[in-house]
C-alpha angles and dihedrals in degrees: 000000000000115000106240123255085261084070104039097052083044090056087049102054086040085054090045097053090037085062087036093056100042094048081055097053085041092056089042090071097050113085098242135161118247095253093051088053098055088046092053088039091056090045081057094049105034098044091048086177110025101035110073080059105058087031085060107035095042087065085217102208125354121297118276124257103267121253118258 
């Protein structure tokens, strides 16, 4: 039994905000200005596919001060 085209483009664009959602909380615990985080941000939301990755692997500002 093959799921129909419907699920499978659901599963995508949950894939796709999954990605989306996990590249933002990446980017909330750099220290980063306002304007670098919208740039990153816009990198997130204009590269749906492409874009968590290099968010992620480019390591955009230096690493936030740990909670605690």
């Amino acid at each position: 039994m093959l799921p129909s085209p419907d699920v499978i483009r659901a599963l995508l664009v949950l894939g796709v905000l999954g990605m989306a959602v996990l590249a933002a909380l990446y980017l909330r615990n750099r220290e980063l200005t306002i304007a670098e985080y919208i740039g990153w941000g816009l990198l997130i939301v204009l590269l749906p596919l492409l874009g968590p990755f290099l968010v992620i692997l480019s390591r955009p500002g230096r690493p936030g001060k740990p909670a605690g």
